[in-house]
N, C-alpha and C positions, 0 to 999 in steps of 0.2 A: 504493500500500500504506500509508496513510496510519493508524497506531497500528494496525496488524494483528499486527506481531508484537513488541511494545515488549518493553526490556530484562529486566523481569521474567519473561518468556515463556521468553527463550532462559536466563536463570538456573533457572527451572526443569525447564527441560529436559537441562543437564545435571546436575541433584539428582535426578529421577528414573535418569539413566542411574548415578548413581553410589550410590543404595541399592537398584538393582534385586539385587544378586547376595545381597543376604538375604534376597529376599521370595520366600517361598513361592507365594502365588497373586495373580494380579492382577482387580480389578472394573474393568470399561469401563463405564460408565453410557453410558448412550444413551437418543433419546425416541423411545419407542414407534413414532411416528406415524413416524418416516424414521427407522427404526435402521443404513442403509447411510452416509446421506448426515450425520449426527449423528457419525458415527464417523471420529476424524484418524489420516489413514493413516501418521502419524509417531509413529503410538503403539502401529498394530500393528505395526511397525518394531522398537520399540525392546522390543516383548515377546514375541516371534515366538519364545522360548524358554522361556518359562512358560506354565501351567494360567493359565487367561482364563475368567474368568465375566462373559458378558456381562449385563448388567442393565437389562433397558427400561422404562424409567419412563415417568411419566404412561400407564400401560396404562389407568387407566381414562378417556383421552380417545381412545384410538384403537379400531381396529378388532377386533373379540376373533378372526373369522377370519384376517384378518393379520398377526395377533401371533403365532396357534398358527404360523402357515406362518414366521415369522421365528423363534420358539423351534426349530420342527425344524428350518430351516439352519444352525443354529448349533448346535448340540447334531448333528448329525455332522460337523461339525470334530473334528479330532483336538488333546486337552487341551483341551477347550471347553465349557463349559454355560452355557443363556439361563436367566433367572427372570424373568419381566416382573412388575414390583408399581406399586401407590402407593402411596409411600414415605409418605403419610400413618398407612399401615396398617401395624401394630405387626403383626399375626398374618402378614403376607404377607413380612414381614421379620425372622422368625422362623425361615424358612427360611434364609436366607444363612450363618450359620457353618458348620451344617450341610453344606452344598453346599462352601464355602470348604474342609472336610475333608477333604471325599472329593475333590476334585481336587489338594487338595497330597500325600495319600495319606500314609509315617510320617512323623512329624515326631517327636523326642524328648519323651520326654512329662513334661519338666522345662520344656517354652518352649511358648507358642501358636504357634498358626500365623501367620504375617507376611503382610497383606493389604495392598495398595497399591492404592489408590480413586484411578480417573484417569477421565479424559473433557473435554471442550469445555465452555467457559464457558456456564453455563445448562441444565445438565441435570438439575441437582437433584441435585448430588453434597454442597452440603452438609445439605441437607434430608433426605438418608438417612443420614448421619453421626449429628444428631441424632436421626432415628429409632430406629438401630441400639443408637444409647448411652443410650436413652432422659432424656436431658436438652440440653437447648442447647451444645452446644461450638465446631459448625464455626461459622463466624458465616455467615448469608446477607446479601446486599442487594440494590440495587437496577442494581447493573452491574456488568458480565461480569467476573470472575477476581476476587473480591470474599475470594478464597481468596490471597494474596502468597505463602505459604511453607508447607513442608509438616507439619502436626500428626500427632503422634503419639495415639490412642487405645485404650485397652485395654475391652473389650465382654463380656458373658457369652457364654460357649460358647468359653472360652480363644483367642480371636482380637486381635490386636493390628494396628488397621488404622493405617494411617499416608497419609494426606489429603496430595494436591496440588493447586497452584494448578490452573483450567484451562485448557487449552494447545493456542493454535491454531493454526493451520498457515498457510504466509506465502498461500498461492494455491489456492482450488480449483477443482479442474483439470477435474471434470465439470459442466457450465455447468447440464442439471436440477439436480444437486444444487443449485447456489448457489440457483436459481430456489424451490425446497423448503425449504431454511436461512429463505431471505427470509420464504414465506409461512408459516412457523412462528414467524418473530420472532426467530429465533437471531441474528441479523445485523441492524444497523442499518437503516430505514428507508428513509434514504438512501442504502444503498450499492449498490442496481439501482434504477430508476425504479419509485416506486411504480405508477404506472397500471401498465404492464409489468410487475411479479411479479403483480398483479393478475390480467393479461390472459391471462398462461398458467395460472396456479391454476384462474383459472375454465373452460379447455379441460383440465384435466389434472380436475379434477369432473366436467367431462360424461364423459370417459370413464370415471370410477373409479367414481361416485356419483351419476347421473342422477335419481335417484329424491329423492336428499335433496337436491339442488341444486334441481331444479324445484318441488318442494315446500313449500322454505325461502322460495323467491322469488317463484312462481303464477308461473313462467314457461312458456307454451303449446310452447315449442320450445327446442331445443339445434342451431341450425344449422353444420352442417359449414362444414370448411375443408380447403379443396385447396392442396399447395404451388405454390408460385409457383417454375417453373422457372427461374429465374434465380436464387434463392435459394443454391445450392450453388454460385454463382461466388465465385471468390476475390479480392476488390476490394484495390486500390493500397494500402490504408493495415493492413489485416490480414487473418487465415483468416477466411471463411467461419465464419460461427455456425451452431449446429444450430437446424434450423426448429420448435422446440420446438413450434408449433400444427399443423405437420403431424403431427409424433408423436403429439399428440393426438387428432388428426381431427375437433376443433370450432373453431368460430370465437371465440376470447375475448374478442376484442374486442366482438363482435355481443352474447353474452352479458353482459359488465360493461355495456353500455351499458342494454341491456334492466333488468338490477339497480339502476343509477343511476336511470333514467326511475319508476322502482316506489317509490324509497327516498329522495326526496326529491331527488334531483340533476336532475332537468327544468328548466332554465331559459327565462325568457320569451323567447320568439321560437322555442322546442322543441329549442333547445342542450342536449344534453347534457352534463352534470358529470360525466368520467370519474373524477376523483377521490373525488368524491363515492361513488359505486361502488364503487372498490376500498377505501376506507376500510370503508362497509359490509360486502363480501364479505370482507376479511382481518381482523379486528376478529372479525366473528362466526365466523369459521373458529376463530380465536384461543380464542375462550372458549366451542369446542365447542357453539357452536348451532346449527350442519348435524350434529351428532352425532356418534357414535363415528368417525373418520376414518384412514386410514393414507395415505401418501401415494404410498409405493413398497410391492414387494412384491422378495421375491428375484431374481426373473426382470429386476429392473430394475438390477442390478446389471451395468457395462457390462466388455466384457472390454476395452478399454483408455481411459485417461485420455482424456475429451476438454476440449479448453480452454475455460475458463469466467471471470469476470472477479472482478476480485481485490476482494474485498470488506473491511468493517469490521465490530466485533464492534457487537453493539446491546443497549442499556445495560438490563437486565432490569427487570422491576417487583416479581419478586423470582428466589430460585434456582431459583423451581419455573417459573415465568412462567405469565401471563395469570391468576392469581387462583388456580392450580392449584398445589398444592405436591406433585412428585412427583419 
C-alpha cells in the first residue's frame, strides 16, 4: 500500500465526516466511462444519509447509450439523481443548482443550500468547481488530491459548495475494477503490470466494442479464450484470482500482440513488443480514439467484494486527465 492512503487522506476524511451534518446535499463526481468502479465505497458510507447527486463527467468520452443506462440506475435510488456533463460546458452545468434544490427540498430561504463536492483523485472535481463558479478557484494539477483541504465557494443559484480533497480508499476489493481504474489512468502505471491491464482491456473490447477495436487496429479477428481449468485452484501463497479473460471470452493477449505486430512493436527475428502494444492500445483508449467508450455497464456491478490488488494513485496530466477537462 505504498502512498495509497497518506496522512492527508485520513485528515480528510475525518473533515468530511465532521461538516457532513450541515450539508444539505452531496455531489459524487464520477467518470463516465466506469461510474461503478470511479466510485469509493467509503464515501457512500459516510453519506448513506443524504440526497446524493451523482455527477458523471467526461460524458463526452464515453458511451451516450451507457451513460443513459447509468443515469436511470441511479436516478431510482432513493434520495438520488445522475447528471452526466462536461464540465467544460457552462450550459450543461447550468443544470446542477437547480437539481442540488430539488433534492435538499426546504431549506430556509435566508441561507443557500450546502453542497459538498466529493469523489477520487482525478475526476475533475476541481474542473467543475471552476466551471460552476465560473472563474478559476479550485486549483487543478498534474497529481492526484492536488485539492489538501477543503474550500468553501458561494455560486449563483444560492448554493454554497464546499470542495474536498480526493479521497481514496486503502484497497480495492473488486480486482475488474482495479483492472478499469488502471486502463483509464486513474491509478499509476505501475501499480498492475502494464502488459497485463493491457491484456485484459483489450478482451474486455472485444466483448464491449468489437467493431471499434477491429476497426481502430485492421484486425481480421478477435480470437476467443477458454478458461484454463486449473485457474480456480487456490495456490500456497494466496486466493485464486478471477480469470478476468474468461469473463471476457477473448484472448488478450493474442489480441495486444496482433496491435503491437501493426503498431510498430515487430521486432527483428518477428518478436513481439508487448509493451509496445499496450502502450499503443491504453494511450489511444486514453485520448478516446477507439471513440465514445464505457467500460462497465450496471449489470457489472458485482453482489459481493471480490479481492483485487492494492494499488497506487497515478499522478494526472491534469484534473480532467488525458487532455480532456471534464
Amino acid at each position: 500500500m505504498l502512498g495509497w492512503f497518506p496522512g492527508h487522506m485520513n485528515k480528510a476524511r475525518r473533515q468530511i465526516t465532521e461538516a457532513l451534518p450541515e450539508v444539505d446535499v452531496v455531489i459524487e463526481v464520477l467518470d463516465a466511462r466506469l461510474p461503478y468502479s470511479s466510485a469509493n465505497p467509503m464515501l457512500a458510507l459516510l453519506t448513506r444519509h443524504k440526497p446524493v447527486l451523482k455527477l458523471l463527467s467526461r460524458a463526452d468520452l464515453a458511451d451516450p447509450a451507457r451513460t443513459a443506462e447509468w443515469v436511470a440506475f441511479f436516478d431510482a435510488q432513493p434520495d438520488m439523481r445522475a447528471l452526466a456533463v462536461t464540465t467544460t460546458n457552462a450550459r450543461e452545468l447550468k443544470r446542477i443548482p437547480r437539481l442540488c434544490h430539488e433534492l435538499a427540498g426546504a431549506v430556509r430561504p435566508d441561507r443557500d443550500v450546502r453542497v459538498m463536492i466529493m469523489g477520487i483523485p482525478n475526476v475533475g472535481k476541481s474542473t467543475l468547481i471552476n466551471g460552476l463558479a465560473g472563474k478559476s478557484i479550485a486549483k487543478t494539477g498534474n497529481e492526484p488530491a492536488v485539492t489538501k483541504r477543503q474550500q468553501k465557494v458561494r455560486i449563483d443559484g444560492r448554493v454554497a459548495l464546499i470542495d474536498t480533497p480526493g479521497v481514496l480508499w486503502p484497497k480495492i476489493e473488486d480486482q475488474a475494477s482495479a483492472y478499469r481504474l488502471a486502463a483509464s489512468g486513474a491509478i499509476r502505471d505501475t501499480a498492475i503490470d502494464y502488459v497485463d491491464v493491457a491484456v485484459v482491456t483489450a478482451a474486455e473490447l472485444a466483448r464491449r466494442y468489437p467493431e471499434a477495436l477491429t476497426a481502430r487496429y485492421r484486425l481480421k479477428a478477435l480470437p476467443s479464450y477458454a478458461a484454463n481449468p486449473e485457474s480456480a485452484r487456490v495456490e500456497a501463497d494466496g486466493p485464486a484470482r478471477v480469470d478476468l479473460l474468461a469473463m471476457a471470452g477473448f484472448d488478450g493477449h493474442a489480441i495486444l500482440a496482433e496491435i503491437a505486430s501493426r503498431r510498430g512493436g515487430l521486432r527483428p527475428g518477428g518478436e513481439v513488443d508487448l509493451h509496445r502494444g499496450a502502450e499503443v492500445l491504453l494511450h489511444e483508449l486514453r485520448d478516446g480514439k477507439l471513440g465514445r467508450l464505457t467500460l462497465e455497464t450496471p449489470a457489472d456491478i458485482p453482489p459481493e467484494p471480490i479481492p483485487g490488488p492494492e494499488l497506487e494513485p497515478a499522478p494526472a496530466e491534469d484534473d480532467a486527465g488525458s487532455g480532456h477537462t471534464a
